[in-house]
C-alpha positions as CSV (number, residue, x, y, z in Angstrom):
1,X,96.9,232.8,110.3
2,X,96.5,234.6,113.7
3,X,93.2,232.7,114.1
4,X,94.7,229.7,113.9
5,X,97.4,230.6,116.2
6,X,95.1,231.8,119.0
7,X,93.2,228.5,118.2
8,X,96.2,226.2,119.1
9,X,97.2,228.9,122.3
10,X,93.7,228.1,123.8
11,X,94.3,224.4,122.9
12,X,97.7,224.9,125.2
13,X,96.1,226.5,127.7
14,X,92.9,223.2,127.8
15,X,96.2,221.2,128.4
16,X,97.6,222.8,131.3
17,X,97.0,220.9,134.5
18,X,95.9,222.2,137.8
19,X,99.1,220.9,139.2
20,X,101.3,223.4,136.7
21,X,99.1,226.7,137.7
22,X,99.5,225.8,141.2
23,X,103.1,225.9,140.5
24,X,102.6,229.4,139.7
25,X,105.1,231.4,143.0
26,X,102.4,232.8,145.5
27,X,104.9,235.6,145.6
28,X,104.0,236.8,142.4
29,X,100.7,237.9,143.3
30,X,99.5,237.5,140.6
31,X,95.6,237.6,139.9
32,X,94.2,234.8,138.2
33,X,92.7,235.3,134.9
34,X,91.1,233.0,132.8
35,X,93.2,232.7,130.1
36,X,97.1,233.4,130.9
37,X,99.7,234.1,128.2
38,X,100.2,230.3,126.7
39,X,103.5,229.8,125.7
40,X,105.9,226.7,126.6
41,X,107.1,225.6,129.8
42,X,110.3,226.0,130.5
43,X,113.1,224.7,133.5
44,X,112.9,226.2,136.9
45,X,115.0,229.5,137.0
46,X,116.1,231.3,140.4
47,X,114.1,233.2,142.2
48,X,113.9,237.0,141.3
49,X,111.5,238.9,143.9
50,X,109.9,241.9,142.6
51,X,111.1,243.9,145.6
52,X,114.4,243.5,143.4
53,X,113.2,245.8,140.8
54,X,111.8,248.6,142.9
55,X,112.7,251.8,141.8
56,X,115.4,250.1,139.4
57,X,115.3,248.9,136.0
58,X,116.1,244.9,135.0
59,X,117.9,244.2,132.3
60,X,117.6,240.7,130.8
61,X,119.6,239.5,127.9
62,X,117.4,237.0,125.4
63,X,119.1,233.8,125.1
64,X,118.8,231.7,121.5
65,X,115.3,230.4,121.3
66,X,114.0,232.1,124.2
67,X,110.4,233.3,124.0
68,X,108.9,236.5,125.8
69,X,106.9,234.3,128.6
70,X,110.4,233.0,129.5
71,X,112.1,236.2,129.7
72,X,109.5,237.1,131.9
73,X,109.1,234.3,133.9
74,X,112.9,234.9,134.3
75,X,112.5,238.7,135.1
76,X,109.7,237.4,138.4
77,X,106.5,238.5,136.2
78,X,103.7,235.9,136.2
79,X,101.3,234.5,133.4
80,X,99.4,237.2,134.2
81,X,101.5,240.1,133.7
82,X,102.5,238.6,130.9
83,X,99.1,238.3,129.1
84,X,98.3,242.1,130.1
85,X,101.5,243.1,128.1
86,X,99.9,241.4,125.0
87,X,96.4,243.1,125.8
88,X,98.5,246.5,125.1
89,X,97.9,246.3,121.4
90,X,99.5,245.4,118.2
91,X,102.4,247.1,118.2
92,X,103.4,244.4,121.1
93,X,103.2,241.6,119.0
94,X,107.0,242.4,118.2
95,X,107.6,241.2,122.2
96,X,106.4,237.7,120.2
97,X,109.3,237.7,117.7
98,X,112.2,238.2,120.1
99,X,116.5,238.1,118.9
100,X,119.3,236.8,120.7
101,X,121.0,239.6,122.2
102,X,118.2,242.0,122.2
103,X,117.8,243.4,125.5
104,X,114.3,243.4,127.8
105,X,114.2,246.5,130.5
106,X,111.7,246.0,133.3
107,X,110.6,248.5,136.5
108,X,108.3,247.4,139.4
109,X,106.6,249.3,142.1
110,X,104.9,247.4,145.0
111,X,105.5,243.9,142.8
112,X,103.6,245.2,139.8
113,X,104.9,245.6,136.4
114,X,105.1,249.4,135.8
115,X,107.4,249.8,132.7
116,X,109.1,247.6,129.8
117,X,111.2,248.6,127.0
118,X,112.5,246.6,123.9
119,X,115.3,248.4,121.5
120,X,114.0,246.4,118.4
121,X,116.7,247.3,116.2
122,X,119.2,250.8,115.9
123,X,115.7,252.4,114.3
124,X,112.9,251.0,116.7
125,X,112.2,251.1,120.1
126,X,109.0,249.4,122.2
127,X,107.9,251.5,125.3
128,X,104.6,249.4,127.2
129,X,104.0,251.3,130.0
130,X,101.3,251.1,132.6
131,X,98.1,253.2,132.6
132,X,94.8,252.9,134.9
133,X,93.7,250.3,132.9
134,X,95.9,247.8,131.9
135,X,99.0,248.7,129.5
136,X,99.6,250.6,126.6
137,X,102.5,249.9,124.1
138,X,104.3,252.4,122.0
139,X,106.4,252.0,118.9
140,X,109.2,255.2,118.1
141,X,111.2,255.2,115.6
142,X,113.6,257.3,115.1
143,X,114.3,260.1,112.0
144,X,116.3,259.1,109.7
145,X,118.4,261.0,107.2
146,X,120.5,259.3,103.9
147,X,124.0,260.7,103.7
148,X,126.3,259.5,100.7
149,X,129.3,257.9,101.4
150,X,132.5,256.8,99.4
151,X,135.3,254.2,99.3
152,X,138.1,253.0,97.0
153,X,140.8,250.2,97.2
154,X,143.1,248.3,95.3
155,X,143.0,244.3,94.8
156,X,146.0,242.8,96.6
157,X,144.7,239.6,97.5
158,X,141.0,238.5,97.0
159,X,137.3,241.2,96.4
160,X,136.5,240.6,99.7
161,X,139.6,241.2,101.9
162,X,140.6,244.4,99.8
163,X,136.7,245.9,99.8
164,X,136.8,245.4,103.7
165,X,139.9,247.2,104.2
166,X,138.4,249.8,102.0
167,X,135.7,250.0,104.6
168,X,132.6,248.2,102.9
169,X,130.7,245.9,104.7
170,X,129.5,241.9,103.5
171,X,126.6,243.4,101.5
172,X,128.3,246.1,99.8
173,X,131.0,243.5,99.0
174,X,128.6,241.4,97.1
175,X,126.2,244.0,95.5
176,X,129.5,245.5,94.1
177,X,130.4,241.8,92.4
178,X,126.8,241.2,91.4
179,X,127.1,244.7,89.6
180,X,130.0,243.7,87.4
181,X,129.3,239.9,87.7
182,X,128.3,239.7,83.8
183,X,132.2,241.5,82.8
184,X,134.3,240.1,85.1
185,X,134.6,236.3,86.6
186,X,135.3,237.2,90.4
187,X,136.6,233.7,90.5
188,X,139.5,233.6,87.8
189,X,139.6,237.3,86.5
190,X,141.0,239.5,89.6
191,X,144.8,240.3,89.2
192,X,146.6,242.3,91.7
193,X,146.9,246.2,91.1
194,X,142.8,245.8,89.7
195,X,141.4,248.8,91.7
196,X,137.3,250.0,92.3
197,X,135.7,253.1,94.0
198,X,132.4,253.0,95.3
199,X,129.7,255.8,95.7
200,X,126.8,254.4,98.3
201,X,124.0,255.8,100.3
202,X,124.1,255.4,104.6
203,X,121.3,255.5,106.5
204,X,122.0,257.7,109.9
205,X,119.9,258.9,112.9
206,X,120.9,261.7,115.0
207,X,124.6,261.8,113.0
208,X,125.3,257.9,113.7
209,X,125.6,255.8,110.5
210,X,122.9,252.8,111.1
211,X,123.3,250.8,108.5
212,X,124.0,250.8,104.5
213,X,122.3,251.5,101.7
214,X,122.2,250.8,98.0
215,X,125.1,251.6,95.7
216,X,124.5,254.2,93.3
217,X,127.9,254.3,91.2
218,X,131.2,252.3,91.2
219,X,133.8,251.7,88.6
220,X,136.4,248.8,88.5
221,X,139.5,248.7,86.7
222,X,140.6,244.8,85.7
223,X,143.2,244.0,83.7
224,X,143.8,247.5,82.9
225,X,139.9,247.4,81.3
226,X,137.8,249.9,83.0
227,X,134.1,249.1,83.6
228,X,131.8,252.1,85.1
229,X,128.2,251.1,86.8
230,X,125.1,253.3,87.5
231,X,121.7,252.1,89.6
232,X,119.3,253.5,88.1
233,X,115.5,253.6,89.1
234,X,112.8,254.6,86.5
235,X,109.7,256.9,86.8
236,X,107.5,253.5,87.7
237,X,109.7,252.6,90.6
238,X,111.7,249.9,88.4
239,X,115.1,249.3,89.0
240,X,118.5,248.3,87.1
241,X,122.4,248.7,86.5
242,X,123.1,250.5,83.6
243,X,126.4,252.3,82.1
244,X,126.6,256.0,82.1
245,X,125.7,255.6,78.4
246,X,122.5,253.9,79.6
247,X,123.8,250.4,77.8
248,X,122.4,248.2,80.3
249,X,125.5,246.3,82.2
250,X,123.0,243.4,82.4
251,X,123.3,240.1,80.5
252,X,120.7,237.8,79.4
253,X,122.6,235.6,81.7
254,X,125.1,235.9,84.0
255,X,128.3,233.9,84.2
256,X,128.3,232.5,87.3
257,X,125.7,230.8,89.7
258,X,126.9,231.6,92.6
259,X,128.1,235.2,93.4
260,X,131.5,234.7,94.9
261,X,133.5,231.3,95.0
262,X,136.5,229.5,94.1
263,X,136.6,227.1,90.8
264,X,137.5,223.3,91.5
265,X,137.5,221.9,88.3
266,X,136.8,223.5,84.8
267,X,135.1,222.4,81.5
268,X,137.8,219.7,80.4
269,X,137.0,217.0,78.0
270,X,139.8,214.9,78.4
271,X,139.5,215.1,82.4
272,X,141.2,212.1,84.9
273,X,137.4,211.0,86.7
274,X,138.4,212.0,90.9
275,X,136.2,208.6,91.7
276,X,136.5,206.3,88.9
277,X,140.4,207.4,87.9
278,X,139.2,206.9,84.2
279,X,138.8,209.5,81.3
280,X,135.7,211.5,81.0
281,X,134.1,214.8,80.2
282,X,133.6,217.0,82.4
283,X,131.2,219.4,80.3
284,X,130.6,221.8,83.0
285,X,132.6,223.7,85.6
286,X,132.7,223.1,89.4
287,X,132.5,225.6,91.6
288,X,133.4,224.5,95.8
289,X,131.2,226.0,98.5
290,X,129.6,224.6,101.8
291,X,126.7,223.0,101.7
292,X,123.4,224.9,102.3
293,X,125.1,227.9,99.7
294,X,122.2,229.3,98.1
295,X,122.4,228.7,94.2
296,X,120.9,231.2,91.9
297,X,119.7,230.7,88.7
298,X,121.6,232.5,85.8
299,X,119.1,233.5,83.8
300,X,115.5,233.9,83.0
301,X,113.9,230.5,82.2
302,X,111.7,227.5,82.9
303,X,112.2,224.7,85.0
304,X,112.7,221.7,82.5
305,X,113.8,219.1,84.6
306,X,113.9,218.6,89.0
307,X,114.4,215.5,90.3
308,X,117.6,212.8,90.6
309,X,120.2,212.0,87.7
310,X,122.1,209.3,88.6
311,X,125.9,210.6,89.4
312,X,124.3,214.0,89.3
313,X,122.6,213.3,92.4
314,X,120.0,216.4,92.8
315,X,119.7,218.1,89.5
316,X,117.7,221.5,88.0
317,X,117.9,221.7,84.3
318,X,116.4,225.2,83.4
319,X,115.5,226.1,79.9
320,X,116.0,229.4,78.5
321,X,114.6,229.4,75.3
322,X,116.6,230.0,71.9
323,X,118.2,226.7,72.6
324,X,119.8,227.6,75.6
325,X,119.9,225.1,78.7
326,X,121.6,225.5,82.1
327,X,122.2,222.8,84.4
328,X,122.9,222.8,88.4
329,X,123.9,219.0,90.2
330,X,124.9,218.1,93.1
331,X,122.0,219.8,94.9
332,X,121.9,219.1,98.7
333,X,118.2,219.9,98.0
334,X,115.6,222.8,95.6
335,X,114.3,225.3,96.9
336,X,110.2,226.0,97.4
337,X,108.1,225.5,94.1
338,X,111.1,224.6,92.3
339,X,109.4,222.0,90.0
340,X,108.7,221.2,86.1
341,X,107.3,224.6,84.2
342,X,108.2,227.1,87.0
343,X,109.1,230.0,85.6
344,X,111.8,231.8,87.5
345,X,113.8,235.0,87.0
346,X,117.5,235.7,86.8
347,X,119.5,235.8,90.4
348,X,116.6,233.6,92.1
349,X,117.8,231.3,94.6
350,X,116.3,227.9,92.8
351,X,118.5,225.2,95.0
352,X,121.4,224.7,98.0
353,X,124.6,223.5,97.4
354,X,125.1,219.2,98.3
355,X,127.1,216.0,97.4
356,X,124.5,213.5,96.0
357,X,125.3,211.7,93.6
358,X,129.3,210.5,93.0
359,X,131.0,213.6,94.3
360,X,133.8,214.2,96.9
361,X,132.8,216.7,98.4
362,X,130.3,219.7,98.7
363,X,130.4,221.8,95.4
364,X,128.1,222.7,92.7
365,X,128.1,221.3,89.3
366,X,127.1,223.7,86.7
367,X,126.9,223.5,82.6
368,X,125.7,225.5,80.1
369,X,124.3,224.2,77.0
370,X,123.3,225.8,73.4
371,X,121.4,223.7,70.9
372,X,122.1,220.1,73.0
373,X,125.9,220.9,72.8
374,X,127.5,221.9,76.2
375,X,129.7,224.8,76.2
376,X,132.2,226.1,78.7
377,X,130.3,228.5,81.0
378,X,133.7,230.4,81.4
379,X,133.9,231.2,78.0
380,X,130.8,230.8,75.9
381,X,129.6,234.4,74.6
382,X,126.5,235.8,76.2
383,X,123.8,237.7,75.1
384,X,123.2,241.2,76.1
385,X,119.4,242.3,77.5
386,X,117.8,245.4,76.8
387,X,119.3,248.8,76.7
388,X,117.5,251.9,78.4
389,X,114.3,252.9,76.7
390,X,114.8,256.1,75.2
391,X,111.6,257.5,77.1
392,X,113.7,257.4,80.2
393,X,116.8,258.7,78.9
394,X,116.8,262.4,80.1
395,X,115.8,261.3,83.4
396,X,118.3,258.5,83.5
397,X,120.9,261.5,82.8
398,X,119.6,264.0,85.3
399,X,119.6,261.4,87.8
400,X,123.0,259.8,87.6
401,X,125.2,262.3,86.0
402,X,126.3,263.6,89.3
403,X,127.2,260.1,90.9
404,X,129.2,259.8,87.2
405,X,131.2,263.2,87.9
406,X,131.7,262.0,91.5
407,X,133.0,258.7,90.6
408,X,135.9,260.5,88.0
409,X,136.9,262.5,91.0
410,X,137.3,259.4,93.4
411,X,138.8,257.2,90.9
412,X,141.7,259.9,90.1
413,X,142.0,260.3,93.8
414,X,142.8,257.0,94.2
415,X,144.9,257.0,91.0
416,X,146.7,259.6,92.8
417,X,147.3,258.1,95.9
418,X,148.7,254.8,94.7
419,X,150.7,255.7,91.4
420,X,151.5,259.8,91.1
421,X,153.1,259.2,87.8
422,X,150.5,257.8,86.3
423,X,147.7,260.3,87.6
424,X,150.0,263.4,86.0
């Protein structure tokens, strides 16, 4: 792959015209090399002299689709300058894979390019600095340490507003309702008073949190029920959500395919059609969301069927085996590979939510289906998968026993904290 993109740089560079290099400011100073940095042309930007940066540092902000030659060009560094960087090594390739918002640092002396940093991310940090031959380019990354953190709430309006005032961030948020996803319908099942507590890793560097990890406990209560979660990961490195009893929280499917959403219509046979205004099935339930939401599949199959379906517009039918179908419509389009005798694995994104086909709007139609009889996917009972194997059992134990007795502790807390009487 890096052949081929060296290949079409040089073929960039045979295209350049003698009138564009002698574009090139003379105040650069730049030597001329044989083959400068090729990347695209872009507008003219005002002049920067490098008598600017003397004994200074330039910061320049990356702009959307901005590439490092740009930045550069934008900074007062030539083609030149710019192709030495990249001589410094691999670990400058990252300069080639530039963010918005990421920040380049620059210093001059006598108009050449003596020093440039790049903070990759909280963790990573590019030094290229200039030595007597050219440049050199460092990567540090800074020590990290995992910390475990907590949190508890109570549901007052929706999962996502309460867990956010409870401190957890977007991915938390939906690794917590993939957890219990199987037991509890986030779309229909939350009342208010439900309550969770969460036990999670954080990664920090020198005491500052940087960003989350993985959650290794949680329990929610709904509808008075209480449902406790472990993570769990074997001596092979494999990893799954169990209960503390090491029943596995997993089903063979799970209820819904997408992870958190709001119901527009249910499984109704005697439904009022919103196009036609006539009576007909609806044998599955639809579920609204914008299109482009990435729709995963609900359990472990085989693509039986990709392609159009009249009112269905864009349809997956996945088969399950034992009878068992699922069906996703509407699709604005499939994802990769997603074609007849795929095999693909529960939670997979397999297609984007759309509107082909007759529908109203952007939403997913989904149906379950056992034996050639469609269900409701609300309600139909589903299968458990595999309980831990009992040659992991004492290791399961030793390893999440602890998370188990800190969870009792939060949960009371919290208990506590919202209804004394009850806690007593």
């Amino acid at each position: 792959m890096f052949g081929s993109a060296m290949a079409l740089m040089v073929a960039v560079l045979a295209a350049r015209t003698a009138e564009s290099l002698a574009s090139i400011p003379e105040r650069l100073n730049a030597p001329a090399v044989e083959r400068p940095y090729p990347l695209p042309e872009v507008e003219a930007v005002a002049d920067v002299t490098l008598e600017q940066l003397d004994e200074a540092w330039l910061e320049h902000r990356i702009r959307p689709g901005e590439s490092f030659f740009q930045a550069m060009r934008a900074m007062g560094f030539g083609p030149g300058t710019v192709q030495s960087v990249m001589d410094a090594g691999q670990q400058a390739r990252s300069l080639l894979d530039l963010k918005p918002g990421q920040v380049l640092r620059a210093s001059a002396a006598d108009g050449e390019l003596m020093a440039l940093d790049l903070e990759i991310d909280p963790l990573n940090k590019l030094e290229v600095r200039r030595d007597f031959d050219g440049y050199s380019a460092l990567l540090h990354t800074r020590p990290t340490q995992t910390v475990q953190a907590q949190a508890a709430g109570v549901i007052n309006s929706s999962l996502y507003m309460s867990a956010q005032q409870a401190g957890l961030s977007d991915r938390l948020v939906l690794e917590l309702a993939e957890m219990f996803g199987w037991d509890i319908d986030f779309t229909q099942d939350l009342q208010p008073g439900d309550r969770f507590a969460v036990i999670y890793n954080e990664l920090t560097a020198d005491g500052e949190k940087v960003r989350d990890g993985d959650i290794l406990a949680a329990e929610f209560v709904n509808k008075g029920k209480v449902l406790r979660a472990v993570r769990y990961t074997d001596p092979d490195g494999r990893v799954a959500v169990y209960k503390p009893d090491g029943s596995s929280m997993r089903k063979a499917f799970s209820r819904n395919p997408l992870p958190v959403t709001r119901i527009t219509s249910r499984f109704n046979p005697n439904r009022l059609h919103p196009i036609f205004k006539t009576v007909r099935p609806h044998r599955g339930v639809d579920y609204g969301a914008a299109t482009g939401t990435p729709v995963q599949v609900t359990g472990d199959g085989q693509v039986a069927f990709a392609g159009r379906q009249g009112g269905y517009g864009n349809v997956l039918i996945i088969d399950h085996g034992r009878g068992n179908r699922t069906l996703y419509a509407h699709l604005s389009r499939f994802a990769p590979k997603m074609r007849v005798g795929q095999r693909v694995n529960q939670g997979q994104v397999i297609g984007y939510v759309g509107s082909t086909g007759w529908a109203t709007g952007p939403h997913l139609h989904y149906e379950f289906q056992v034996n050639g009889q469609t269900k409701d996917p609300l309600t139909v009972a589903l299968p458990n998968a595999q309980p831990l194997p009992d040659a992991y059992r004492r290791h399961f134990l030793t390893q999440t026993s602890g998370w188990v007795a800190k969870l009792e502790t939060l949960a009371t807390r919290r208990v506590a904290q919202t209804d004394p009487a009850q806690a007593q």
